[in-house]
N, C-alpha and C positions, 0 to 999 in steps of 0.2 A: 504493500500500500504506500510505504514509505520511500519507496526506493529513491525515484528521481529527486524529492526533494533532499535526502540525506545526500545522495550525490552530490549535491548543489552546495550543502552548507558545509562536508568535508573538501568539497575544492576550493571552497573560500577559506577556511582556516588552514588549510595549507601554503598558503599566501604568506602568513602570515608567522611562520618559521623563522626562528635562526634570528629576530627580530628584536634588539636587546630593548631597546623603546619605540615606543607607536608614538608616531602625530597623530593630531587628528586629520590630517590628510588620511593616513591610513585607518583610523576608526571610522570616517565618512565612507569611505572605499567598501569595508569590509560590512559598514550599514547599509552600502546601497547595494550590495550583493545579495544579502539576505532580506532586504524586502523583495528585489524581485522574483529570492527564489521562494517565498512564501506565498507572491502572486501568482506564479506558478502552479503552485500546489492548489489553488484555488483557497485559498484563507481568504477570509472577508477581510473589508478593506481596510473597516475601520479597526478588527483585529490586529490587522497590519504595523496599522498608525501607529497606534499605543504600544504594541512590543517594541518595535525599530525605536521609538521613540525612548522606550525606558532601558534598553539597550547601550543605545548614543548616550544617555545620562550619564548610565553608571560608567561604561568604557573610558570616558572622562573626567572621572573624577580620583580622588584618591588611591581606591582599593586597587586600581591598573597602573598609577603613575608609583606607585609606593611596593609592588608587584617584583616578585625574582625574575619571573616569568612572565612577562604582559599579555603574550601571545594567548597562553594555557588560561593568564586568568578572563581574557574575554569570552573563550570556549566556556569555562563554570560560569561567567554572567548569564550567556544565551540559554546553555541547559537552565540555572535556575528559572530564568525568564519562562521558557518553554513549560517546567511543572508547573508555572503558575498560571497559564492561560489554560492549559491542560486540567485546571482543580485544583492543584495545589499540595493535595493530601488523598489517601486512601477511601474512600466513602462507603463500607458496607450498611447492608441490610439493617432497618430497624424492626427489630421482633417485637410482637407486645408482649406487655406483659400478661395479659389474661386474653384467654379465648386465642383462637387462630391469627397467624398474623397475614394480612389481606395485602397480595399483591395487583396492581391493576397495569395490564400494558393497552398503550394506544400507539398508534402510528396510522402513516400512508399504507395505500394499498399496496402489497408488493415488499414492504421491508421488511417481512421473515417475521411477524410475530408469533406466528403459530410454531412454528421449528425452533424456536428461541424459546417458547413457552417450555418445548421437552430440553432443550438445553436445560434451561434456569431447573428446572424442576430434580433431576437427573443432577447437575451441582449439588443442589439442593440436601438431596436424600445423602449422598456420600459425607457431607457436613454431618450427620445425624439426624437431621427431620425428616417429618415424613409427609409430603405435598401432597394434595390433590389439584389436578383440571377443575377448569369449568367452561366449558364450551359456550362460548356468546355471541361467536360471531356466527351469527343466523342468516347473513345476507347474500355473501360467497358462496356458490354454488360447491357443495362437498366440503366446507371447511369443519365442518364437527368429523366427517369421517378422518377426514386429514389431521386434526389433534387428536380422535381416539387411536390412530396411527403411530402416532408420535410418541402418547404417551404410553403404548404396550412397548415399545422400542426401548424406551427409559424405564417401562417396568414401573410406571406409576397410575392409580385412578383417574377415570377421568368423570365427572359427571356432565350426562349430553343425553337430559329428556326430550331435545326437541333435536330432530332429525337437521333444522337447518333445510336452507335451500338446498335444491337441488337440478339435474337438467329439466326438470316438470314442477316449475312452482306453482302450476296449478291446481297438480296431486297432493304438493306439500308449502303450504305458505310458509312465508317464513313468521318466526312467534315472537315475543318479548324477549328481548336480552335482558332488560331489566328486570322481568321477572325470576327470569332462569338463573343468573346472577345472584340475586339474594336466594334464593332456594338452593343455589351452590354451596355460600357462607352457610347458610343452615345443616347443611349436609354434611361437611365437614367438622362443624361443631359436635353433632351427632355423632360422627363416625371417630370423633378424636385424631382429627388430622392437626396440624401445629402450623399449617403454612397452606393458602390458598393463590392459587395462580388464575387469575382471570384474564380468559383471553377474548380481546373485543375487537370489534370491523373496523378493517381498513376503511380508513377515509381520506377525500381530500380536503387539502385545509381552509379551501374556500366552501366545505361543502357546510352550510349553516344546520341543515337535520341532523343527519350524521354526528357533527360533533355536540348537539343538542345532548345527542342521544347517549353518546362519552359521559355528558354532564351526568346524567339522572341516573346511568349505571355509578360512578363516582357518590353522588348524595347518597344512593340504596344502601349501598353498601360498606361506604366510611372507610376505604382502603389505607392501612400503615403506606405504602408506596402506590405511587403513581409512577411507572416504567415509562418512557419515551423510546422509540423504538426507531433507529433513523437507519436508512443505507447511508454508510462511510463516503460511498459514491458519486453523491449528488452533486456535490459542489458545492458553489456559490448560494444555489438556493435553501441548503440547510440551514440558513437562519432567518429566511422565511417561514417555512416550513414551522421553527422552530415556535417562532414567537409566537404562530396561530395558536399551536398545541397549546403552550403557555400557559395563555389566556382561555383559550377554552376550555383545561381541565387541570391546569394546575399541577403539570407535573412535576416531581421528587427528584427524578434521577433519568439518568440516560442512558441507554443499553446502544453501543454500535456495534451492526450488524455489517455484516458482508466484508471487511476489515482484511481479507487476502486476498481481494481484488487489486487488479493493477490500475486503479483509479491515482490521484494523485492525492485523496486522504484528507483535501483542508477539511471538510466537515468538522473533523474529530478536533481540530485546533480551534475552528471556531465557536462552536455548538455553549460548549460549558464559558466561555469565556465572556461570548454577549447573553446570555441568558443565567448568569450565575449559579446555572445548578448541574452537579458532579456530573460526570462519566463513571458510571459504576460498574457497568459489563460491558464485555467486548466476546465480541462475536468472528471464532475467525477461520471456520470451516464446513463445512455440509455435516460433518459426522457430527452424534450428539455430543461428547469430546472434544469440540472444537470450543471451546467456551471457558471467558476465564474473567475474574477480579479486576478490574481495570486499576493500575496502580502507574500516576501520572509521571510520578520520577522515575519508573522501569521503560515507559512507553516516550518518554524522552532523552534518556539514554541510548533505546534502539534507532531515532531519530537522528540522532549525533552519531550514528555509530559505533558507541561506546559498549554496546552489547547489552543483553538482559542476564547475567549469571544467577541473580539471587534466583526468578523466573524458569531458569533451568533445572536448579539446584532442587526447588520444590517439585518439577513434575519429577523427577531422578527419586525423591524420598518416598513420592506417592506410590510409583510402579516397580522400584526395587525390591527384589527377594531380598528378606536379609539372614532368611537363612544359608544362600546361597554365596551372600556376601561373605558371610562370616566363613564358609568351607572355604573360598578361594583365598582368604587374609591366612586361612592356617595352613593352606597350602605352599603359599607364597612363606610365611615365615619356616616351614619346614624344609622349605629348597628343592621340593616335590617339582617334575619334570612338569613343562605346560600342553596339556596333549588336547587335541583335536575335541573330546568332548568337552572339555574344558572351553575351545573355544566356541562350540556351538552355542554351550549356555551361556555364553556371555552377549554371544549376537542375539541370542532370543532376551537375553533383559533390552538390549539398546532399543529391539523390535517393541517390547512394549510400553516404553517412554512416547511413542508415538512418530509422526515424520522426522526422518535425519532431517531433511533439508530444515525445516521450522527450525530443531535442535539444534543444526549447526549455523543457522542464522542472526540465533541470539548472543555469538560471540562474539568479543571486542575485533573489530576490523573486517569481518565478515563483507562487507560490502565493497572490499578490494576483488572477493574471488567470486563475486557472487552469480559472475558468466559462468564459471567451474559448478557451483552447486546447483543454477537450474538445469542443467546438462545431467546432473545424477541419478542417477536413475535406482526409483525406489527398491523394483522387482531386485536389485545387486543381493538384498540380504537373502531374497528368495534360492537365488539361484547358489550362492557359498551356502544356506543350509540342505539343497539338495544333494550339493556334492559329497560334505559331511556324510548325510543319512545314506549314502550310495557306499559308503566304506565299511568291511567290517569290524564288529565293535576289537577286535586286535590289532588291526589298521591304523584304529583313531589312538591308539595308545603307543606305538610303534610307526609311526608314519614311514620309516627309513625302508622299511621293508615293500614300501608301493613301487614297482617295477613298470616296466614299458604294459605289459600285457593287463596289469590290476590299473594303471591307468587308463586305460582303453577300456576295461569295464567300468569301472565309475563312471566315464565320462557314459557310456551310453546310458548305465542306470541313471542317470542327472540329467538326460539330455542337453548335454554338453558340448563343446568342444573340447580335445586332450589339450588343447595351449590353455582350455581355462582352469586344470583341473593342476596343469604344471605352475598357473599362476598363482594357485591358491597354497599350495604345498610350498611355491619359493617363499610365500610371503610368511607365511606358518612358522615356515623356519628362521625367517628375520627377528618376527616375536616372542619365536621361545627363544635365542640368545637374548634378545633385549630382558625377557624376565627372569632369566638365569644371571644375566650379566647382574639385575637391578638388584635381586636377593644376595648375590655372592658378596658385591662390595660399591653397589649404586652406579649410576650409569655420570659420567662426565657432565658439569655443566646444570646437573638438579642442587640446587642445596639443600642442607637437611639429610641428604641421604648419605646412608651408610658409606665408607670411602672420599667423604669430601672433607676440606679445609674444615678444622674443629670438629672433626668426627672419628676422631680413632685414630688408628692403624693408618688407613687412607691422609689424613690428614698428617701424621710426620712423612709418609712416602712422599705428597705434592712439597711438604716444606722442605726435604733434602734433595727432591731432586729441582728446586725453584733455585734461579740464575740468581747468583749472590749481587746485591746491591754495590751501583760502581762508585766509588770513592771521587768524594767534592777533588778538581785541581786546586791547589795552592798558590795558580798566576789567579791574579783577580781579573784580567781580562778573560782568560780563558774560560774561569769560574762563571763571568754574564753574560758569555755566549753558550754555555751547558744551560743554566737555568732557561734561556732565550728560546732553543733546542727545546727544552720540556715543556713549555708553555707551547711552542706549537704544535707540540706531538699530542698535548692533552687538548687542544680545539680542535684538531681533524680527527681526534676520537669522538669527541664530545657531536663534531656533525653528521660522524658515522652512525652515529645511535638512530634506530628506529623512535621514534617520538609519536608519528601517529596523529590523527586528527585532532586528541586531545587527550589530558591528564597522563601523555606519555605511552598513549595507546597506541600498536603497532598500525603503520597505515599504511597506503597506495606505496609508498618506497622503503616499506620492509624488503628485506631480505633474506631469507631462510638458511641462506648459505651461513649468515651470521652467528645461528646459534650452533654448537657445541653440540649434535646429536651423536650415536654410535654408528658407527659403518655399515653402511646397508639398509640405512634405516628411510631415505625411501624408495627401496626397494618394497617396502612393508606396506606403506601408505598408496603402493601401485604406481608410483610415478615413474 
């Protein structure tokens, strides 16, 4: 969603490198780039204004001119700027305290509330509650069957006494939502549900019934939240859109929907920022799984390119076996060989963390390779665990023993090619040295591991065999040409450094060769 415009504002602070002090020539520069790559992205205008503007403020004043780094600290102005048109802050769910707590979505026709409705609900229940449906939108032709769809999918109730339109509204009119509505709340009280999902008819925003109709379901039923429910996609008119809803029913909060489109996103920048009320969901795939917490400083981070880690880190604790973790940590500390089943189980955890590509998008700099990741092709973990399953279980523990002819069978039992089956086994074999190398005495270049500088054994080995420090000369000219020598040597280190779009984040003129990896190693990575 973010693509173009992150491009836009990492090629602007890349400018802005190597740069011991800014003018303000150079903070006008780098103001007038990021307004127009914000106009771009379709942010409203006057969004625009007021960022660029509090931008230019701070970029001039103190905290940049008083700065180690000018550069890095205009990159933390714009991020923080960013969380704040973004909300600011995290906004979850307000539950009541007695009786059920009453959710209400409205939107345009067309912006997924009903598929959101099994999202949010499906969230919902894995939190601990336990949600019901209510089917209200009576006026879409098949929209009750489509959220009783939804919600067997999510494995949640739905209540839908009125069939709803359908291709014959003559056979089946359509009935009260407001009635059906408050007999939902009731239903759920009864049945002891703890969270109610109301799902009402898409409308447009000039349509005056329709959102009448929004009103009198809202008064019925007294909802803890009012959901706004917008496509990402719209543009410019998202705060049209917005301001009707608004006024019409008063909404709480903002769910964006559609959010892995290749639109260019201002919605999501403008939406909370002129209408003052949160982003609390984000919506960012067809499966019900596609759905998450909307947190403004993680979602402005990905923006800058700075990655989403924490984001990562939570889907990884959600989906992690940890009994599986824990045999591999004792495997790994007993110095146990790394064999082929070993690695299938580990590609079935990555499998159900969900899309590599998402996974590997939320890392810092990602958007250097990100022609490499939509090129990736998901079926790859398919096709390495067929290969796996095509071995026998002696095979996956013994690999050395796979020959010209057992390669030749696997690959057909995988339907394969024999190059993919010799690529998988090279690669096999780069990673059990790297995790033999890691347990025996730590791999070069990690700190903290076993064999480094302050770690043992490893650590006198690098300090005796480390080049004895060369002795000051005693001519004092020749002594302010040495030091002269080491002040250059430490600034073309210092410009060798990957620094990155920002906070020292690796970027477009990283270099791989730079780090310190083991030999072979991407051989492993398939390069």
């Amino acid at each position: 969603m973010f693509n173009s415009l992150s491009d836009r504002l990492t090629a602007t602070f890349k400018n802005l490198r190597g740069k011991g002090r800014l003018t303000e020539a150079d903070v006008d520069a780098t103001v007038r780039e990021i307004r127009r790559a914000l106009l771009d992205a379709d942010v409203a205008v006057p969004v625009v204004r007021e960022f660029t503007g509090r931008v230019r403020e701070r970029a001039l004043g103190a905290e940049v001119s008083a700065a180690l780094n000018p550069s890095q600290q205009i990159v933390k102005i714009v991020n923080e700027e960013l969380v704040e048109i973004l909300g600011g802050e995290t906004r979850r769910i307000r539950l009541a305290k007695n009786g059920p707590t009453i959710i209400m979505l409205a939107g345009l026709q067309g912006a997924g509330k009903t598929t959101l409705a099994g999202k949010l609900s499906k969230w919902l229940k894995a939190q601990g509650h336990s949600p019901m449906l209510v089917a209200c939108d009576l006026q879409r032709p098949n929209a009750v069957t489509q959220l009783q769809v939804v919600g067997q999918r999510a494995n949640v109730p739905v209540f839908a006494p009125h069939p709803g339109a359908t291709s014959s509204e003559l056979e089946h009119p359509a009935g009260d939502p407001v009635a059906v509505a408050r007999a939902g709340v009731e239903e759920a009280r009864q049945k002891l549900h703890d969270v109610v999902i109301v799902d009402t008819a898409g409308r447009l925003g000039v349509d005056a019934d329709m959102m009448e109709q929004a009103r009198q379901i809202r008064r019925a039923i007294v909802p803890n939240e009012v959901l706004f429910v917008i496509d990402a996609m719209i543009g410019q008119d998202a705060v049209n859109t917005a301001h009707a809803f608004d006024e019409g029913v008063n909404f709480t909060g903002i769910v964006l929907s559609k959010l892995d489109g290749d639109a260019r996103g201002g919605a999501a920048l403008s939406v909370a920022s002129v209408t003052g009320k949160p982003v609390m969901f984000a919506s960012t795939g067809e499966g019900l799984d596609d759905f998450e917490l909307f947190h403004p400083d993680r979602m402005a981070s990905r923006i800058l390119d700075m990655g989403d880690v924490l984001t990562l880190i939570e889907q990884a604790e959600k989906s992690w076996d940890k009994d599986e973790a824990a045999r591999m940590a004792k495997k790994f500390a007993d110095q146990e060989d790394f064999t082929l089943d070993d690695f299938l189980a580990q590609m079935q955890q990555i499998r159900n963390m969900g899309s590599m590509k998402k996974m590997l998008m939320m890392m810092p700099g990602a958007q250097n390779i990100r022609q490499q990741l939509e090129q990736f092709d998901e079926r790859e973990i398919d096709r390495v665990e067929a290969i796996v399953r095509s071995m026998t279980p002696h095979e996956r523990v013994a690999p050395k023993i796979i020959n010209g002819s057992r390669r030749a069978r696997i690959a057909r039992g995988s339907g394969v090619h024999v190059s993919e089956v010799n690529g998988l086994l090279e690669r096999f074999a780069q990673a059990q040295k790297m995790m033999k190398k890691m347990a025996q005495g730590g791999m070069p270049g990690m700190p903290g591991m076993p064999g480094m500088p302050g770690a043992g054994g490893g650590a006198r080995k690098n300090a005796k065999n480390a080049p004895k420090k060369k002795a000051k000369s005693g001519n004092p000219a020749k002594a302010a040409q040495e030091r002269k020598d080491a002040e250059a040597r430490r600034a073309n280190a210092a410009k060798a450094l990957p620094t990155g779009a920002a906070f020292g984040q690796q970027g477009s003129d990283f270099d791989p060769s730079q780090l310190n990896l083991p030999k072979g190693f991407d051989k492993f990575l398939g390069k």
